[in-house]
N, C-alpha and C positions, 0 to 999 in steps of 0.2 A: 890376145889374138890381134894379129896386123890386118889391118881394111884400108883397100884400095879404091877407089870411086875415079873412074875414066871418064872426067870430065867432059871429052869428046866424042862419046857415047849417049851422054845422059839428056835425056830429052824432055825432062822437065815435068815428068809424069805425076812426080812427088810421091809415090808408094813408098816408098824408104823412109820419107817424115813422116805418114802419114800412120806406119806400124812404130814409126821410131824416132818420136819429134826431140826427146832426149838426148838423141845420138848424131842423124842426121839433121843438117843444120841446110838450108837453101839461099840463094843468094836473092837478092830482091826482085829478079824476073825469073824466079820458081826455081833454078837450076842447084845439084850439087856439085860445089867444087870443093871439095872437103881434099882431094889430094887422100894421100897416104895416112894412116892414123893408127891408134893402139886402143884397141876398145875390153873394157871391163870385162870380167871373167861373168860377172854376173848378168851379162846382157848379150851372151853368147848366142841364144836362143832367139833372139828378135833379128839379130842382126843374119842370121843364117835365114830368117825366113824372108826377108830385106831382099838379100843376093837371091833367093831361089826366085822372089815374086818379081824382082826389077825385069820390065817388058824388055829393054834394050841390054839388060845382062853387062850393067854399066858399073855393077858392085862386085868384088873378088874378095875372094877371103885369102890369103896370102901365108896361112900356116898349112904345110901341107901333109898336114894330119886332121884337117879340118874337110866338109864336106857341107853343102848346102843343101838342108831336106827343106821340108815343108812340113812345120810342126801341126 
């Protein structure tokens, strides 16, 4: 699965490290710039609830047979 993080969205909230410090990676004043990325089959679930919980809706899922719930 492809993930996008709109760097100029993200406001530094960290809910996406903080469900998914594995994946989401922050820069040294809290922000994600991760850019475009290919995240694991088996962390499909964290990352979907990543995009549904991000306040600024700063995360996308970029396969569009994918769908963001809230597990």
């Amino acid at each position: 699965m492809k993930v996008t993080v709109d760097s100029a969205r993200c406001q530094g909230h960290a809910v996406c490290a903080r469900l998914a410090p594995q994946i989401f990676v922050l820069d040294s004043d809290g922000y994600n710039r991760m850019g475009s990325f290919t995240v694991d089959p088996s962390h499909v679930d964290v990352v979907r609830r990543a995009v549904a919980l991000c306040p600024e809706r700063a995360i996308r899922i970029d396969d569009p047979n994918s769908s963001p719930k809230v597990v």
